[in-house]
C-alpha positions in Angstrom: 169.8 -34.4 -64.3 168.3 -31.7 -61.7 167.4 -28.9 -64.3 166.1 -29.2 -68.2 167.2 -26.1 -69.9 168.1 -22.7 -68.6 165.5 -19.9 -67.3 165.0 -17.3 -69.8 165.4 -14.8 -67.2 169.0 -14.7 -66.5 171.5 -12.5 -66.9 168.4 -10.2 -67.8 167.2 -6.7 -66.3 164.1 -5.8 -64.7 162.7 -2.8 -66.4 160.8 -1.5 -63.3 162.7 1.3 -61.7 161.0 2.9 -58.4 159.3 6.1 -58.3 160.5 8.0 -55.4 157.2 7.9 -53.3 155.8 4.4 -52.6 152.3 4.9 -51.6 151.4 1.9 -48.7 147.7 1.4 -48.1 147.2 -0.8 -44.9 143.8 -2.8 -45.2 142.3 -5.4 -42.5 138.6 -5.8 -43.4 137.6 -9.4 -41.9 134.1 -9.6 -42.3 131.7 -7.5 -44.3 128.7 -7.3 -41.1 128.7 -5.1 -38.0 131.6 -2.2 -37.5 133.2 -4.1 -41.1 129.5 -3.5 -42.8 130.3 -0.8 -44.8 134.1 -0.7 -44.5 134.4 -2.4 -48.2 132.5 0.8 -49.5 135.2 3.1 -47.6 138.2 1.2 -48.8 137.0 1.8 -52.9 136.7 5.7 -51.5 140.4 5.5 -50.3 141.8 3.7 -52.8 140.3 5.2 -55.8 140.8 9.0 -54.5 144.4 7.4 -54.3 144.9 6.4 -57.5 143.4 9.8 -58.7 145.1 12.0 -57.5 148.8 10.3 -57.1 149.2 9.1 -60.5 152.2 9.1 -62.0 153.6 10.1 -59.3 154.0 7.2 -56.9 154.2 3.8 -56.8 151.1 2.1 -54.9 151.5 -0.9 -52.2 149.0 -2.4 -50.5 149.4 -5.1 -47.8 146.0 -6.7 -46.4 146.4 -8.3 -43.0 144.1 -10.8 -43.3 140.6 -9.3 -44.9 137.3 -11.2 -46.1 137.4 -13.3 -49.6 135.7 -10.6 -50.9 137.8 -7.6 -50.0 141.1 -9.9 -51.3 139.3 -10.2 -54.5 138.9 -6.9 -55.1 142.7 -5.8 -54.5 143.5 -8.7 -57.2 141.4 -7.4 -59.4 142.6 -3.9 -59.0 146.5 -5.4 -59.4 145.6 -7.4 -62.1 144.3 -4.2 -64.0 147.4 -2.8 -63.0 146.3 0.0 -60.3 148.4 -2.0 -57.4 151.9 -2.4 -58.3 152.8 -4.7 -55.1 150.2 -6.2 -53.1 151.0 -7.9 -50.6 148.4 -10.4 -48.9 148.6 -12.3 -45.3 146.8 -15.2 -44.4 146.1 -13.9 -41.2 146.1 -10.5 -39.1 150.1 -9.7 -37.7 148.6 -6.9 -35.8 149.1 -2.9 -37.3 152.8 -2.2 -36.0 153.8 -5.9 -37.3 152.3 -5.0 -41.0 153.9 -2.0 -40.9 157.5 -3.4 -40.1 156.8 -5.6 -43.1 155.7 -3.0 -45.5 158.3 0.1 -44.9 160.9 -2.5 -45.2 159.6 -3.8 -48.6 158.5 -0.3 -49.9 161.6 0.4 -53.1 161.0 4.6 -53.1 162.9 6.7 -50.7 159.7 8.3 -49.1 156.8 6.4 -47.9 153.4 8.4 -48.7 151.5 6.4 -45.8 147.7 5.7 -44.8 145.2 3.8 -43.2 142.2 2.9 -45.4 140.0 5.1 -44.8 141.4 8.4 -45.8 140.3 10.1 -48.1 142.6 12.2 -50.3 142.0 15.7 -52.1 144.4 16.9 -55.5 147.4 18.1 -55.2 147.9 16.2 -51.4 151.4 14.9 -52.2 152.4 18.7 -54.0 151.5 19.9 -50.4 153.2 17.3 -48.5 156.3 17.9 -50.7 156.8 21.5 -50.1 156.6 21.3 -46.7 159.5 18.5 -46.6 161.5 20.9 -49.0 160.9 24.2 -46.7 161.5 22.8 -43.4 164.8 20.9 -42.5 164.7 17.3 -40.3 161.6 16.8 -41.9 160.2 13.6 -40.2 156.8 13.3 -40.8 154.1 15.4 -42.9 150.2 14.8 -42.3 148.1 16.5 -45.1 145.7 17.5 -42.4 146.2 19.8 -39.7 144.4 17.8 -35.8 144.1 19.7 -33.1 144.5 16.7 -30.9 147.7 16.0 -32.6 149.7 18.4 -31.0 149.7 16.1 -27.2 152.6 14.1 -28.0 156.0 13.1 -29.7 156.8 17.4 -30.7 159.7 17.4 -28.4 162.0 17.9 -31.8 159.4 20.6 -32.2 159.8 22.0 -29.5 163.7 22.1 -29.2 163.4 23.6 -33.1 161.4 26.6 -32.1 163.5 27.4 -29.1 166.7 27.4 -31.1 164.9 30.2 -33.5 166.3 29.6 -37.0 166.5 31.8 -39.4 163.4 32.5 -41.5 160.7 30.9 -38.9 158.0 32.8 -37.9 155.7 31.3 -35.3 152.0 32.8 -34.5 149.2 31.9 -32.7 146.0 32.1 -33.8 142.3 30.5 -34.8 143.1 29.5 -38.4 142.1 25.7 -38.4 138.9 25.7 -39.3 136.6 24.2 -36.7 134.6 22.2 -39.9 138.0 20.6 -40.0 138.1 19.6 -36.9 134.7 18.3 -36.1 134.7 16.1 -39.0 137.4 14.6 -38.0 136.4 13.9 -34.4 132.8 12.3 -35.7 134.9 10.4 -37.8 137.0 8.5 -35.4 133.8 7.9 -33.0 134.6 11.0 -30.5 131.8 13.0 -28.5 131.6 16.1 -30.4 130.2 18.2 -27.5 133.2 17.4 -25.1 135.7 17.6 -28.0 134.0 21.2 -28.9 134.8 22.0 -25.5 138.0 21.0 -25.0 139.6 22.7 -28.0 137.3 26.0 -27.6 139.6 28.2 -26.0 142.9 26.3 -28.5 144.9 28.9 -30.0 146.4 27.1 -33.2 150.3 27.4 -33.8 151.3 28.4 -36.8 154.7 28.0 -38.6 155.9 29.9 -41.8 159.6 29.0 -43.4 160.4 30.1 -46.6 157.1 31.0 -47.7 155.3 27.6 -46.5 153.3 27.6 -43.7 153.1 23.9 -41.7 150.6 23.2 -38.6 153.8 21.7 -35.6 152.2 17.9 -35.5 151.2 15.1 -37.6 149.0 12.0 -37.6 149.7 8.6 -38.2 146.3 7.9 -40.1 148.2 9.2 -42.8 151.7 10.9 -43.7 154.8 11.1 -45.9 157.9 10.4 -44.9 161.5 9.1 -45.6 161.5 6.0 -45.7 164.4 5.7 -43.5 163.1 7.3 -40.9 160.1 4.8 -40.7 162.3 1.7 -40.5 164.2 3.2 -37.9 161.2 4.2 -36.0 159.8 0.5 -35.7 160.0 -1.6 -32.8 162.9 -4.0 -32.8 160.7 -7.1 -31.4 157.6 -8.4 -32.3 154.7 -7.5 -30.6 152.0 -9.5 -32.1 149.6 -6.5 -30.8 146.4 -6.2 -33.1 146.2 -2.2 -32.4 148.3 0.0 -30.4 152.1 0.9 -31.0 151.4 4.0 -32.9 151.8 6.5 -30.3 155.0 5.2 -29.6 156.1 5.1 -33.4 155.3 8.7 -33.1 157.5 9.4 -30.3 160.7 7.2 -32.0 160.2 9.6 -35.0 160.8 12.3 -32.8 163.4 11.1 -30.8 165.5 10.7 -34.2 165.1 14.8 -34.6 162.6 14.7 -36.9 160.0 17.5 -36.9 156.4 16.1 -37.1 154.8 18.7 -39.3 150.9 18.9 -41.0 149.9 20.8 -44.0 148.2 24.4 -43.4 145.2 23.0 -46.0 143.0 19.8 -45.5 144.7 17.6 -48.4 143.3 14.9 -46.9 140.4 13.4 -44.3 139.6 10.9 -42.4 136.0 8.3 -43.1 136.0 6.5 -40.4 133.7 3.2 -40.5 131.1 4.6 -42.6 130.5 7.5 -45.3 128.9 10.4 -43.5 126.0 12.3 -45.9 128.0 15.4 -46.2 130.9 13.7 -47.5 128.7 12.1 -50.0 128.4 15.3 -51.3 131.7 15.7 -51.3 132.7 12.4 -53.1 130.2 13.8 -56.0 131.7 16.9 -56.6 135.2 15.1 -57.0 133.7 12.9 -59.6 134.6 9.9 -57.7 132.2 7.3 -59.4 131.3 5.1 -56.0 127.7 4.1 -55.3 127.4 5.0 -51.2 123.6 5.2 -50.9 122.9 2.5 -48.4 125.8 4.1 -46.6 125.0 7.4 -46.6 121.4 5.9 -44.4 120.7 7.0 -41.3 118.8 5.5 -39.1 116.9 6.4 -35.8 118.5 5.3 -32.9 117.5 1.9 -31.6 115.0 1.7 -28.4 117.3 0.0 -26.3 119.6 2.9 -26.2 117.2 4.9 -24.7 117.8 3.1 -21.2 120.3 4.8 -19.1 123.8 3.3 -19.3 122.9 0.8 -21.6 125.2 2.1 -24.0 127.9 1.3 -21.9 126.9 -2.1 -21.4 126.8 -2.7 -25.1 129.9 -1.7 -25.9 131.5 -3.8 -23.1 129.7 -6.3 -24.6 130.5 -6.0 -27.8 134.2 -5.7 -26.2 134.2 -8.7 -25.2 132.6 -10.3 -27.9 135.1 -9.1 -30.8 138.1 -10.8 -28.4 136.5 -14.0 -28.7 135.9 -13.8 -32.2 139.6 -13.0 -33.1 141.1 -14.5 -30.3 142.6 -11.2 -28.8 144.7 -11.7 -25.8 145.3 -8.4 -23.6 
């Protein structure tokens, strides 16, 4: 005899039916010390701002690519309370294009509402998102924050779609994105905020209008919502094994398929970055997001040995080097 009795489960239905959005968080958090210190801290700000303000209204996924014990723990503890509907856990990091072939191919809902962990998101980001996708046609991609920087590659659909002039766009130029905006988001993802105040200071910011929605002409892949379709196509068809990297070109396969790659007019969303700046504290306290960030919200005084000329530069190659022997990255 190869089988005592019969499962209970057969000929039986699931009662889970997919919402249409599935929202997929992407977490890799391998150690809790240097660049990782506070990154633990970030991903309860991303997550729980999440949950807030998507409820109901999407399904959540999250797929960890090979964190720390402790950051594991805390997504099974947030499934078993039942605030992750799929979680999906890796024993070791595929690299960020490999996760993401996994994850767009497992997501059930016919959008994919998209980020890395350490966005934070504002109400009414997936309302936003949403009318935008209904407004526009060949919707490909919509960002719920409107980059500058954004606008340097994969808007060839873009392009071609304001030079055909459909009916009902209006396209201006103008200042509108406000330069707070901006800058946060530059400090946030490590960037010189003299030279990137200086690049953009003369950038006349396009603006599109159709049918009473107005959309900045680029996205971001931080964060995004999308058919779902569209983000399997856009994946590579080999394996790459690359710990970063890729993203640009899955920008650029979105917009060879036609899709526009489109941003909200508002900031629905922002990027953290490694750390929780002091002004965002403020900002996490007015949403009534119940996180405890004071040690992360310390700044200190720059240490002494920066203060020798190019020593910077030496550290971080350093460091460079140092974080590829750790994880064993081959270039």
């Amino acid at each position: 005899m190869t089988r005592f009795g019969v499962s209970p489960t057969r000929n039986k239905l699931s009662t889970y039916r997919p919402a249409k959005v599935t929202a997929a968080v992407l977490v890799y958090i391998p150690q809790r010390e240097g660049y990782y210190r506070h990154r633990l801290d970030v991903l309860k700000l991303c997550l729980e701002s999440l949950m807030r303000t998507s409820a109901g209204e999407a399904d959540l996924l999250v797929f960890d690519n090979g964190s720390a014990p402790e950051v594991v723990e805390y997504l099974l503890s947030l499934q078993r309370d039942g605030k992750i509907d799929i979680l999906m856990l890796s024993g070791r990091n595929l690299g960020k294009i490999g996760a993401l072939q996994l994850m767009f191919n497992a997501a059930p809902g016919e959008f994919i509402a998209y980020c890395d962990d350490d966005i934070l998101f504002y109400p009414g980001w997936l309302q936003a998102s949403w009318d935008v996708i209904e407004a526009f046609p060949q919707v490909g991609m919509v960002s719920g924050l409107p980059v500058r920087d954004a606008a340097r590659h994969g808007v060839e659909s873009n392009n071609a779609f304001a030079r055909s002039k459909p009916d009902g766009l209006k396209i201006t130029f103008e200042r509108w994105i406000e330069d707070d905006w901006d800058l946060d988001w530059a400090e946030s993802t490590g960037r010189n905020l003299e030279e990137h105040r200086a690049a953009f200071k003369d950038f006349q910011d396009p603006l599109w209008e159709m049918n009473g929605v107005k959309a900045f002409p680029a996205a971001n892949h931080f964060q995004f919502v999308a058919p779902r379709k569209v983000m399997v196509r856009a994946m590579p068809e080999e394996w790459s094994g690359k710990l970063m990297g890729k993203m640009v070109e899955m920008d650029e396969a979105i917009d060879a398929q036609g899709g526009l790659r489109l941003s909200t007019a508002g900031r629905y969303v922002r990027h953290i970055g490694n750390v929780v700046s002091p002004r965002l504290a403020m900002e996490i306290a007015a949403l009534g997001l119940d996180l405890d960030v004071t040690d992360v919200t310390r700044r200190q005084k720059p240490h002494w040995l920066l203060r020798i000329p190019r020593m910077w530069h030496l550290l971080e190659r350093i460091y460079s080097k140092l974080f590829d022997i750790l994880y064993q990255v081959e270039r």
